[in-house]
C-alpha positions as CSV (number, residue, x, y, z in Angstrom):
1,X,159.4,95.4,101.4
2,X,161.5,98.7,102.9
3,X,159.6,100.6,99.8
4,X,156.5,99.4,101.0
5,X,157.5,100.4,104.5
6,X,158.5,103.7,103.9
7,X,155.1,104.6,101.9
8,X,153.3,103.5,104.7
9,X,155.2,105.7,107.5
10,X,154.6,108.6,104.8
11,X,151.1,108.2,104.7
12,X,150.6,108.0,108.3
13,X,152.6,111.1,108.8
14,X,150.5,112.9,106.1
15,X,147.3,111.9,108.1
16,X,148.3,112.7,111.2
17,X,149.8,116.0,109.6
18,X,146.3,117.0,108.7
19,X,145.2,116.7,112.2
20,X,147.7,118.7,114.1
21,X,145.0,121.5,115.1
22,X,145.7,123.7,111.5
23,X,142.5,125.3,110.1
24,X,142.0,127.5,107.1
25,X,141.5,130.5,108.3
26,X,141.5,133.1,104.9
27,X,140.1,132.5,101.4
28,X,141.2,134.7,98.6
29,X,139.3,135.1,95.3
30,X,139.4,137.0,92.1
31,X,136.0,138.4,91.1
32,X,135.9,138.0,87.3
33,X,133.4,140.0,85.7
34,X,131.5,138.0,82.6
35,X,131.3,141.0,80.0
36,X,131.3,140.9,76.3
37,X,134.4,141.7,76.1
38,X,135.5,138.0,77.1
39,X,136.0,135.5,74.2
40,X,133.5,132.9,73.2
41,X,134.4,129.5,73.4
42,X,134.0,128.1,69.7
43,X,133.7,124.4,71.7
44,X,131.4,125.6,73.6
45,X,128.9,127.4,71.5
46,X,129.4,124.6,68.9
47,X,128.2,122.0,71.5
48,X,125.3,124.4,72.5
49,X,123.9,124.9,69.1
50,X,122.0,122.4,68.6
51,X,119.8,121.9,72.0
52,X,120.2,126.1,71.1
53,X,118.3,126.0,67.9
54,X,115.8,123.0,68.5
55,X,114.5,125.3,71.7
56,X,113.9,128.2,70.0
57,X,112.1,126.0,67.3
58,X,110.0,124.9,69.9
59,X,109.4,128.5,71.4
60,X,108.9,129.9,68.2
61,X,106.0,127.4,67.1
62,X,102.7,128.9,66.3
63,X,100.2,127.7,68.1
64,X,97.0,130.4,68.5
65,X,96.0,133.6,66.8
66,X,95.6,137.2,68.8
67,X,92.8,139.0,66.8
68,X,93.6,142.1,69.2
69,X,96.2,143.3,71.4
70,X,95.5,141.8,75.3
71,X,97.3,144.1,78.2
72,X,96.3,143.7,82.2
73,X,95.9,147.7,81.6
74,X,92.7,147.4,79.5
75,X,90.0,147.9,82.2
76,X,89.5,149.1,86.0
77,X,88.7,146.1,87.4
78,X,87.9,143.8,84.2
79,X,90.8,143.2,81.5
80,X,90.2,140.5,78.4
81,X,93.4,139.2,78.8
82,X,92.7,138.9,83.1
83,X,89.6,136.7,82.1
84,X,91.2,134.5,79.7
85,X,94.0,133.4,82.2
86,X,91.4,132.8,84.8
87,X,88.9,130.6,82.5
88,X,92.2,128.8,80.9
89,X,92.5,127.6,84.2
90,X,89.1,126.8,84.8
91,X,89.1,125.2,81.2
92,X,92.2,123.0,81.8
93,X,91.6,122.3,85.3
94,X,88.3,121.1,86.2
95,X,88.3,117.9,84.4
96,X,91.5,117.0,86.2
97,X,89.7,118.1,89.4
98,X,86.8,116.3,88.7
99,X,88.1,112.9,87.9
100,X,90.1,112.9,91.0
101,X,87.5,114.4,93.3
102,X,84.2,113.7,91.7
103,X,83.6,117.6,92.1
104,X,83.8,120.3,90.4
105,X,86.0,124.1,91.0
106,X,83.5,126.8,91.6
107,X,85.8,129.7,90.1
108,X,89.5,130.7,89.5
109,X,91.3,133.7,91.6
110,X,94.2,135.0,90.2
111,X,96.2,138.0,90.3
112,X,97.1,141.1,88.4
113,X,100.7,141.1,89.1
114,X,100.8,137.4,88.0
115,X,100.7,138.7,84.2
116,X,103.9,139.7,83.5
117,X,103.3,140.7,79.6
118,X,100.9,141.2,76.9
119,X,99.5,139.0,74.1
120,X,100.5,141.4,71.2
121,X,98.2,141.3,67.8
122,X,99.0,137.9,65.9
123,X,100.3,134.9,66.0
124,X,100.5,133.4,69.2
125,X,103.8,131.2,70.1
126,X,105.1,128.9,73.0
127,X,107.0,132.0,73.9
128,X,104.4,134.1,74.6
129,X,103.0,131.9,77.5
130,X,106.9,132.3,78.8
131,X,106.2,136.0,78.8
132,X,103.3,135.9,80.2
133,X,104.0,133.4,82.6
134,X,107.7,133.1,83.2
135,X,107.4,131.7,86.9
136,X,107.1,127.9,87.8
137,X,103.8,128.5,89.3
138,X,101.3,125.4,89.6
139,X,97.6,125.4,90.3
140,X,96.1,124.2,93.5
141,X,92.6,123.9,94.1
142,X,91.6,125.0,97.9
143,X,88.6,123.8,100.0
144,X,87.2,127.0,101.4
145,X,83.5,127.8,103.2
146,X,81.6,130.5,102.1
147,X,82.5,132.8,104.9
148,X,85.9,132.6,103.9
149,X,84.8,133.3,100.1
150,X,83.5,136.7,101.7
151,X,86.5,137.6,103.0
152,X,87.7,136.7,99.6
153,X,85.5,139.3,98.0
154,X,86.5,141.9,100.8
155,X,90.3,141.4,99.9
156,X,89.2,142.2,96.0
157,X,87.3,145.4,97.6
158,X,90.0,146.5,99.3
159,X,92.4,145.7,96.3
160,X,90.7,147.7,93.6
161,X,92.9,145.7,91.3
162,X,92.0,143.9,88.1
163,X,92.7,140.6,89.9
164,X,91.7,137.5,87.6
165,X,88.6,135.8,88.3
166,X,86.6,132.8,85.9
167,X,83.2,133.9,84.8
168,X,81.3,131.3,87.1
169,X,81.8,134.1,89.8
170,X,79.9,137.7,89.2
171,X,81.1,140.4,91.1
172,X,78.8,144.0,91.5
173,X,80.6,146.9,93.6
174,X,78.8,150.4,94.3
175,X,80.9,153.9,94.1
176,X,82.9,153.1,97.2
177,X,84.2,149.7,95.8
178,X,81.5,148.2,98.4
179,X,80.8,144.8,97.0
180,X,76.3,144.9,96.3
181,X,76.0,141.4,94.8
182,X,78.0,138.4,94.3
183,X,77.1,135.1,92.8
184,X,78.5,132.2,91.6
185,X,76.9,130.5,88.6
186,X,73.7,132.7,89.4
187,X,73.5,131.5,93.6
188,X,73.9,133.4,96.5
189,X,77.0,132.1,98.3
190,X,76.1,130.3,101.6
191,X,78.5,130.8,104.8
192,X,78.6,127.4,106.0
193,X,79.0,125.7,102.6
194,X,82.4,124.8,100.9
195,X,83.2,125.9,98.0
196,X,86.4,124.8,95.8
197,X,88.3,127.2,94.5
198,X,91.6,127.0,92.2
199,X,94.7,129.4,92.6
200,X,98.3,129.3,92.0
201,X,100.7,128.3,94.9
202,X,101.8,131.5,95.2
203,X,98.5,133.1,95.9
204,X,97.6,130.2,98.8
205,X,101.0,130.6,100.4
206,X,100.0,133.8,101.2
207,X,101.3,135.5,98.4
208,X,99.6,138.8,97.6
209,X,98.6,139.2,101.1
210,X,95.6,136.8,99.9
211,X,95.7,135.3,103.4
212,X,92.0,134.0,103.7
213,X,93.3,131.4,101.5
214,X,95.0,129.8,104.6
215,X,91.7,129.2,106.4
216,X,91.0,126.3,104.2
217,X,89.5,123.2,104.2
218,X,91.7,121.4,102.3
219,X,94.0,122.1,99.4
220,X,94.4,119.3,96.3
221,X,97.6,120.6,94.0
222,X,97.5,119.8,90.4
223,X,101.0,119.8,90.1
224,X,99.8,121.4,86.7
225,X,101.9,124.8,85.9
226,X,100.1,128.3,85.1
227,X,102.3,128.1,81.9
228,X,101.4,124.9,80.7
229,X,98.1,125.2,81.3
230,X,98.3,128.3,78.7
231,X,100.2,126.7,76.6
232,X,97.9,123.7,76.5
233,X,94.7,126.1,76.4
234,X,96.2,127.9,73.2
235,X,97.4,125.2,71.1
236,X,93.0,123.8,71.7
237,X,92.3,127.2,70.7
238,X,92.4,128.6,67.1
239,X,91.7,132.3,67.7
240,X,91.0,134.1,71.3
241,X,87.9,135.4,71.8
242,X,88.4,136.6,75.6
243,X,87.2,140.1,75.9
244,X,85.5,142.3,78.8
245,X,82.5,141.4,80.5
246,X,80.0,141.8,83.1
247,X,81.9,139.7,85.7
248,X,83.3,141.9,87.8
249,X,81.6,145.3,87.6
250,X,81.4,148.9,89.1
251,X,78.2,150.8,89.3
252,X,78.1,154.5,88.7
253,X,77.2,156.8,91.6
């Protein structure tokens, strides 16, 4: 019983110890630089190996054919490889839309920065939709009237950039980068009429400075990445086909 005793005034000292007004007031660490020059752990690496291997099996799998070299530097405002991101989307996306909303997207905006690699000449892995896609980007489809659509079309004015767009929506600027015509599926676009279109959720947070996106109407995520939906757009497709076209165009003086 004394033992018992004892352990108990201990513990009670120890706790009141610990709340006698002490506080840590310094922290001292050793910065240890990770170089190749530090061992591997045989353990380690032996553990790793196999989740290692069956990854890179996976990344490795051929799953489409590049008949051509695809680079976001092949065109002005108009690049093969900017039109086949944009219409994967479209491809992959609208029937989701659709059975959830009964309506269909009206076009795809991406953007130029967004493609972060090329799709070299031949066979066409998981990896390279990594490559070209290595952020966790997901689409979201916005609600937006046609007056903010304009300002759309002013932002890709302004931008003179070979941002992606789907080829439901045809774009015609003069010398001066003035947009002359702009339809989707062959119509006029109508102010006061919504339109839906899909993005990432990087480009409707703003990203870009693509704020018209913000003046919305509503917004329905896919919770559907820009990756997969390359992925899953490649493996349905034996060979690409994408090339240049008259979607987004620039007049001669």
């Amino acid at each position: 019983m004394a033992l018992k005793q004892l352990s108990l005034i201990l513990l009670a000292g120890l706790i009141l110890s610990c709340n006698n007004g002490h506080h840590v007031t310094k922290i001292e660490g050793k910065r240890i630089e990770v170089n190749p020059e530090i061992p591997a752990d045989s353990t380690i690496e032996a553990f790793i190996k196999p989740y290692h291997d069956h990854l890179n099996k996976d990344l490795d799998s051929i799953i489409s054919y590049a008949p051509m070299t695809y680079a976001k530097t092949d065109g002005e405002l108009n690049t093969a490889i900017g039109n086949l991101m944009a219409d994967a989307v479209y491809s992959q996306c609208n029937p989701i839309f659709k059975k959830r909303t009964g309506k269909d997207i009206d076009f795809v905006l991406l953007n130029y920065g967004g493609i972060r690699s090329v799709i070299p000449q031949g066979n066409i892995t998981t990896r390279t939709a990594y490559e070209i896609m290595p952020f966790e980007n997901a689409v979201v489809v916005t609600e937006l009237k046609g007056a903010q659509v304009q300002d759309l079309l002013r932002y890709l004015s302004i931008a003179k950039r070979a941002h992606p767009i789907s080829q439901q929506l045809q774009l015609t600027l003069n010398e001066r980068y003035e947009v002359i015509s702009a339809t989707l599926n062959g119509n006029a676009i109508v102010l006061d009429k919504s339109y839906f279109v899909a993005t990432n959720d990087y480009l409707f947070n703003g990203g870009d400075k693509m704020s018209f996106f913000q003046q919305n109407e509503g917004v329905y995520p896919l919770n559907y990445k820009v990756r997969n939906v390359l992925i899953d757009y490649f493996k349905k497709t034996d060979t690409l086909t994408s090339k240049k076209d008259n979607r987004f165009i620039r007049v001669a003086p």
